[in-house]
One Martini backbone bead per residue (centre of mass of N, CA, C, O) as a GRO file, in nm:
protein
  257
    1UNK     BB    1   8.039   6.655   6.914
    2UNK     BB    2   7.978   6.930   6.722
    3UNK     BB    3   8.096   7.000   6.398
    4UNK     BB    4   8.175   7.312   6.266
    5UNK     BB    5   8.227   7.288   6.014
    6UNK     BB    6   7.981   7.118   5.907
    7UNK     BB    7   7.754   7.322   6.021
    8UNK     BB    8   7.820   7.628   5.905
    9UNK     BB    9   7.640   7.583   5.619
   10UNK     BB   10   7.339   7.545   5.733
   11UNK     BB   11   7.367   7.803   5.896
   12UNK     BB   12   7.412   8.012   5.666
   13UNK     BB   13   7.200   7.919   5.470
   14UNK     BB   14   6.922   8.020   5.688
   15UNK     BB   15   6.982   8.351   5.625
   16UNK     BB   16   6.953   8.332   5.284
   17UNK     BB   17   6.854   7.994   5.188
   18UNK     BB   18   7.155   7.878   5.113
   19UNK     BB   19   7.226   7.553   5.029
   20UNK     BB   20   7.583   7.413   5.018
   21UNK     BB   21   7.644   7.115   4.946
   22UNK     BB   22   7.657   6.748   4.990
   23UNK     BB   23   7.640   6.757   5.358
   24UNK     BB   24   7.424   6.978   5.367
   25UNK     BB   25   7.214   6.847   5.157
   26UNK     BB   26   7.191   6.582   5.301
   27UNK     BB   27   7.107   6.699   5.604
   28UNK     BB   28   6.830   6.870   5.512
   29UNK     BB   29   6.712   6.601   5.440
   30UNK     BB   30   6.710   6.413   5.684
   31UNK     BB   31   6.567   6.667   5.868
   32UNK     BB   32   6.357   6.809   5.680
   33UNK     BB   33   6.365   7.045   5.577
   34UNK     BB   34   6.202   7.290   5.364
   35UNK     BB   35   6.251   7.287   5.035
   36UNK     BB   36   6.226   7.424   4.713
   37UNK     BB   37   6.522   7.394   4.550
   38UNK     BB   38   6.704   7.224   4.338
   39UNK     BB   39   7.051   7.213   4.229
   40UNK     BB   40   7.236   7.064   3.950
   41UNK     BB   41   7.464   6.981   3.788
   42UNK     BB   42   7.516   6.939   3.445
   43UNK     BB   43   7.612   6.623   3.354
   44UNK     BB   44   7.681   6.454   3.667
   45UNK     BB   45   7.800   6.121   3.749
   46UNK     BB   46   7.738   6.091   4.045
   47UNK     BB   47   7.650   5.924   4.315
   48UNK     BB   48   7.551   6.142   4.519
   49UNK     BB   49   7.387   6.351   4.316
   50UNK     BB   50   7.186   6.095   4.266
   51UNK     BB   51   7.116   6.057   4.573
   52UNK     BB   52   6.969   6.372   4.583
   53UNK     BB   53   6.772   6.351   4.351
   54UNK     BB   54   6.712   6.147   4.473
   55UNK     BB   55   6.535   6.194   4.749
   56UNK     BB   56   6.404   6.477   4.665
   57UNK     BB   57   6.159   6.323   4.493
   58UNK     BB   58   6.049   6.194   4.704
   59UNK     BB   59   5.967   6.456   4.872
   60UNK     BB   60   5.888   6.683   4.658
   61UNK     BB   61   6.122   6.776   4.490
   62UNK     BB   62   6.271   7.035   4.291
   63UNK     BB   63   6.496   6.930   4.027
   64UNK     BB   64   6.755   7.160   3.880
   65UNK     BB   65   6.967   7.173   3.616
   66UNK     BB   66   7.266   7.324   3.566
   67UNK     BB   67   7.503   7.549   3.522
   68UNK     BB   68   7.820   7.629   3.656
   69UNK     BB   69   7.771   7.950   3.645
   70UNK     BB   70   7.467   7.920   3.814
   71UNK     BB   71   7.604   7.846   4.039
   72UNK     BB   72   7.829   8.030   4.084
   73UNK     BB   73   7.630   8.254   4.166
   74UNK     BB   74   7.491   8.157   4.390
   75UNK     BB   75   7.719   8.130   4.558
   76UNK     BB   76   7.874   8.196   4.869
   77UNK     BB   77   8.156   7.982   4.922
   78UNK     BB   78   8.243   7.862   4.632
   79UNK     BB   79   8.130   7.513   4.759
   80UNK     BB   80   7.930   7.335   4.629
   81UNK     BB   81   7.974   7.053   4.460
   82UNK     BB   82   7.702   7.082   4.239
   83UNK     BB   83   7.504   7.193   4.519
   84UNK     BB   84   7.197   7.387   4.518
   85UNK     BB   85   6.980   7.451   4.787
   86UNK     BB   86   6.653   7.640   4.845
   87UNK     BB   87   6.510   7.734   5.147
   88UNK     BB   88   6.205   7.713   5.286
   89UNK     BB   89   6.060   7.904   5.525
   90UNK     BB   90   5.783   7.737   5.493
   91UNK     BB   91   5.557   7.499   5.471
   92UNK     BB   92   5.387   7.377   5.300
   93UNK     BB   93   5.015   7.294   5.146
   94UNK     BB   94   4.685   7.201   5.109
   95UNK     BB   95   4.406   7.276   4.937
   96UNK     BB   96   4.213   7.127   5.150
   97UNK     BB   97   4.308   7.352   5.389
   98UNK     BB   98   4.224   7.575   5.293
   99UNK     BB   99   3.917   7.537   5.270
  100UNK     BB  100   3.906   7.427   5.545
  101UNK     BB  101   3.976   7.733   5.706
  102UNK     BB  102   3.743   7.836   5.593
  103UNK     BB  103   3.481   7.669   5.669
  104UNK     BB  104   3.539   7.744   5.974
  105UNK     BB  105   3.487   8.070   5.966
  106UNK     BB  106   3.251   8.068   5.765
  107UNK     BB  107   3.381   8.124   5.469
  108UNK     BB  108   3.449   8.217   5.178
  109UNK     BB  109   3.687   8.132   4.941
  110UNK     BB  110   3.982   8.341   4.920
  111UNK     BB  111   4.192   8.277   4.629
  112UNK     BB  112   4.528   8.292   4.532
  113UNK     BB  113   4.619   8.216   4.170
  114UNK     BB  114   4.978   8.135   4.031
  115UNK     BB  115   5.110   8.170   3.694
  116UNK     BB  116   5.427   8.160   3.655
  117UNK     BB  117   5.551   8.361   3.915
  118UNK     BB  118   5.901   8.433   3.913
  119UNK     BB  119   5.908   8.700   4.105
  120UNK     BB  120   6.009   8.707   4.441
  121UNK     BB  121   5.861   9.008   4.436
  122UNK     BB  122   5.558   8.918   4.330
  123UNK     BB  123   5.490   8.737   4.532
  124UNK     BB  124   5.519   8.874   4.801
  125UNK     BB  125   5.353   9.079   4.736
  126UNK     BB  126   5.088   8.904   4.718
  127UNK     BB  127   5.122   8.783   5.040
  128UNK     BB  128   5.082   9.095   5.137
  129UNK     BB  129   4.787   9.101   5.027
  130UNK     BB  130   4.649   8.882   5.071
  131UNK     BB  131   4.688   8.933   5.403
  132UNK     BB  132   4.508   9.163   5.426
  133UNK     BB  133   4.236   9.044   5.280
  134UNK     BB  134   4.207   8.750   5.382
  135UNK     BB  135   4.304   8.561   5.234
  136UNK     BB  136   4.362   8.170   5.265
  137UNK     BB  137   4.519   8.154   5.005
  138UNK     BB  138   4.804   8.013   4.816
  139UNK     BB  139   4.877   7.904   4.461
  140UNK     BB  140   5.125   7.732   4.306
  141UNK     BB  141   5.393   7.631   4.139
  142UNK     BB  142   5.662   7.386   4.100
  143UNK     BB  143   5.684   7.526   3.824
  144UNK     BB  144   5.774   7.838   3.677
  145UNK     BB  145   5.847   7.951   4.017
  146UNK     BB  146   5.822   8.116   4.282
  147UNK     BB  147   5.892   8.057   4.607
  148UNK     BB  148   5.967   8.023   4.962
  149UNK     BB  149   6.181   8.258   4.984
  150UNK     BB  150   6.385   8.500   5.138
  151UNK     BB  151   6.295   8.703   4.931
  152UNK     BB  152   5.965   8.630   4.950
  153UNK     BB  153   5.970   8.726   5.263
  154UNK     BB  154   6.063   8.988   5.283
  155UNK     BB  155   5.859   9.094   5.054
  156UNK     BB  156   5.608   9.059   5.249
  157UNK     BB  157   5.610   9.148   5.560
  158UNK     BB  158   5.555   8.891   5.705
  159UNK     BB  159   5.320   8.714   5.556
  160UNK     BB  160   5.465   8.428   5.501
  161UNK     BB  161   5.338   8.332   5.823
  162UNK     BB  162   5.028   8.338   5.742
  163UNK     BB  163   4.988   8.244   5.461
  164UNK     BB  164   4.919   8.007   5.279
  165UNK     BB  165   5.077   7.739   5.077
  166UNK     BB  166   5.049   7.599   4.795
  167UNK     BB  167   5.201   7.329   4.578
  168UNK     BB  168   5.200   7.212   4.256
  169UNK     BB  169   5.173   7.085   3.967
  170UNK     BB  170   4.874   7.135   3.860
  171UNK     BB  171   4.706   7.450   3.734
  172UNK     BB  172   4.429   7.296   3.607
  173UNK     BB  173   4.359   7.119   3.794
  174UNK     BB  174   4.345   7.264   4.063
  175UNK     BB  175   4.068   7.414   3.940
  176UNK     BB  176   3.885   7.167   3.902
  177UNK     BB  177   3.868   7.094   4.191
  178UNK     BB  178   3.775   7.386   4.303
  179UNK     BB  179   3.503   7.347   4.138
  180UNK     BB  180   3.391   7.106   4.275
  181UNK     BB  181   3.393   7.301   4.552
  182UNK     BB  182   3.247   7.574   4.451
  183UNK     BB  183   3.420   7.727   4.303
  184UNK     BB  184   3.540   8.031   4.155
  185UNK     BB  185   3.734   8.129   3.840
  186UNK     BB  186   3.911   8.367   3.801
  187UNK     BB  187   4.078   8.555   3.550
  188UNK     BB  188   4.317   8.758   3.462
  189UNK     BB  189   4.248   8.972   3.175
  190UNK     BB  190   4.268   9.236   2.913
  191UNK     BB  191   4.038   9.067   2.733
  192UNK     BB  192   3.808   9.038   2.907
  193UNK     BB  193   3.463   8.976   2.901
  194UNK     BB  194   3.458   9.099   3.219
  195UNK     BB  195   3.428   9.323   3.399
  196UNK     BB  196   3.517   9.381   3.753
  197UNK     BB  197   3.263   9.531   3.825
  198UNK     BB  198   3.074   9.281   3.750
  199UNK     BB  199   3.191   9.106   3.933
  200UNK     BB  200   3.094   8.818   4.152
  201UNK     BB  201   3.314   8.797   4.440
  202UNK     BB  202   3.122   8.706   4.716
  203UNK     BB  203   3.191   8.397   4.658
  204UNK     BB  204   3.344   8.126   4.594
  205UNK     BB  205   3.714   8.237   4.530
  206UNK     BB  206   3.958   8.262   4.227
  207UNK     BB  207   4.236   8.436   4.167
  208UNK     BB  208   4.413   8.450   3.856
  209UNK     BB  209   4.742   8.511   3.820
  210UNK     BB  210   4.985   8.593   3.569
  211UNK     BB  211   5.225   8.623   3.403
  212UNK     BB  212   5.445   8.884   3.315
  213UNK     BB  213   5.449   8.857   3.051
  214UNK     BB  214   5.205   8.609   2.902
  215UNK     BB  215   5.022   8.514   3.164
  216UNK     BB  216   4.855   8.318   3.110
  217UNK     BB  217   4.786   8.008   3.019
  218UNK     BB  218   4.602   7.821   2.835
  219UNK     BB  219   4.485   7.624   3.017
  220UNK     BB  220   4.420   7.845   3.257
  221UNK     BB  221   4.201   7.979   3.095
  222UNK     BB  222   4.047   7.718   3.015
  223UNK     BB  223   3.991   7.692   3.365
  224UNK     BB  224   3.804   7.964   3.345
  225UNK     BB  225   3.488   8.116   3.426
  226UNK     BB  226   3.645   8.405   3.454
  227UNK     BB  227   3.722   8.711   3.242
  228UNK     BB  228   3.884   8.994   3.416
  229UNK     BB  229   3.905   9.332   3.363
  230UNK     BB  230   4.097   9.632   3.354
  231UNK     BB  231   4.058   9.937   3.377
  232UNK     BB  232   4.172  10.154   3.160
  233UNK     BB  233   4.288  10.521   3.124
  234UNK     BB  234   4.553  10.489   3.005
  235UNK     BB  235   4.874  10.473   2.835
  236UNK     BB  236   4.888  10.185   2.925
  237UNK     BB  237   4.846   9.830   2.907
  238UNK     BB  238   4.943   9.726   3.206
  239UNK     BB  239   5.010   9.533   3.504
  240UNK     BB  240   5.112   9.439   3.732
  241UNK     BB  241   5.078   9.148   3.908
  242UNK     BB  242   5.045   9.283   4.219
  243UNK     BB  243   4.859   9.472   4.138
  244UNK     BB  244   4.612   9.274   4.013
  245UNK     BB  245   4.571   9.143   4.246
  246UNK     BB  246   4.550   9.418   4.458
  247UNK     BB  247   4.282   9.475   4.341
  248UNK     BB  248   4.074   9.177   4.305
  249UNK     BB  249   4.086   9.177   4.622
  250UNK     BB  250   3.960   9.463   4.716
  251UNK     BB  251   3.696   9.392   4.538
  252UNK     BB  252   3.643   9.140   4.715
  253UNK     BB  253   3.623   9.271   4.935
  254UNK     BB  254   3.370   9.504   4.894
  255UNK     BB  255   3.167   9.293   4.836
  256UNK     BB  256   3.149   9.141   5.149
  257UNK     BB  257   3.065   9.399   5.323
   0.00000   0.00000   0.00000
């Protein structure tokens, strides 16, 4: 008979992402639940808690040291005991079933590559524009990144059931991976020598979005065939990323028709 004692704690977990305590989270990891990140105590020296940290790492999930503050802020128990795992609504996918889903219905790749999107409302954001104009799949970092948590399915408006998503170690690599397969790189960027319309979006393309503060990363801006900028305006120089994002795939659609 299942004790609902120990049950209790991984379904409610499952209603807002947030999967808490030592044999919650070591049943996640054993039934293969799909998770974005664990969080541990830093600092701790349990034998259990080392258990959990390997058993992740071997799954390829990320795991991160946090202090006990912040784990207690996250918690909804009460009663972490030291890990908190946050798990992903869908599983991830891989960079080459994405090309290979859009080469099935015989259309050009149009990808959308996320360099270090941290807040999980402007990722689902990105989600729910990339799912209206038909892009083949996004790709995140597996670090310095939001996942897909229950925040950022919410914020997608049930995009992230129908959307690809893939999760790398390194988004610089995976840029040269793209470009080896015929992919085109534009990156979006305020300097960029390219105006947006200018940019021929029309054969296979991946479109990076930089991070809400810094934008793009050093390596990820010189792993882009080209810079694109939106023209401007207004007296503000700068756009939300989700706002940019679904500029460039709209001109994407537009230029594709």
């Amino acid at each position: 008979m299942l004790d609902e004692k120990k049950a209790r704690p991984v379904m409610e977990a499952d209603a807002d992402g947030v999967i808490e305590g030592r044999n919650a989270v070591i049943e996640a990891l054993r039934v293969q639940t799909p998770i974005d990140k664990i969080y541990l105590a830093r600092g701790e020296t349990d034998k259990t808690l080392g258990h959990i940290a390997s058993r992740a790492r071997e799954a390829g999930i990320v795991v991160v040291e946090a202090d006990r503050r912040k784990l207690d802020a996250m918690s909804r128990t009460h009663a972490h005991q030291g890990v908190i795992a946050l798990a992903a609504v869908r599983q991830y996918v891989s960079v080459s079933s994405i090309l290979d889903a859009a080469e099935e219905k015989g259309e050009a790749p149009l990808i959308v590559v996320c360099d270090e999107i941290s807040d999980p409302h402007n990722l689902g954001a990105i989600l729910r524009t990339a799912e209206c104009a038909g892009a083949h799949g996004v790709i995140i970092p597996k670090r310095r990144s939001a996942g897909l948590t229950a925040v950022v399915a919410k914020t997608s408006a049930g995009a992230v059931s129908y959307v690809p998503v893939a999760r790398v170690a390194n988004v610089s690599a995976t840029l040269k991976e793209l470009k080896k397969r015929g992919v085109w790189v534009f990156g979006a960027a305020a300097g960029g020598a390219t105006a947006l319309y200018d940019a021929d979006l029309r054969g296979p393309a991946a479109i990076v979005i930089g991070s809400e503060g810094s934008g793009m990363t050093r390596l990820v801006e010189e792993n882009c065939d080209f810079l694109v900028h939106i023209p401007m305006r207004g007296k503000i120089s700068s756009l939300n990323a989700s706002a940019a994002a679904a500029i460039l795939l709209y001109e994407a659609v537009r230029r594709r028709q």
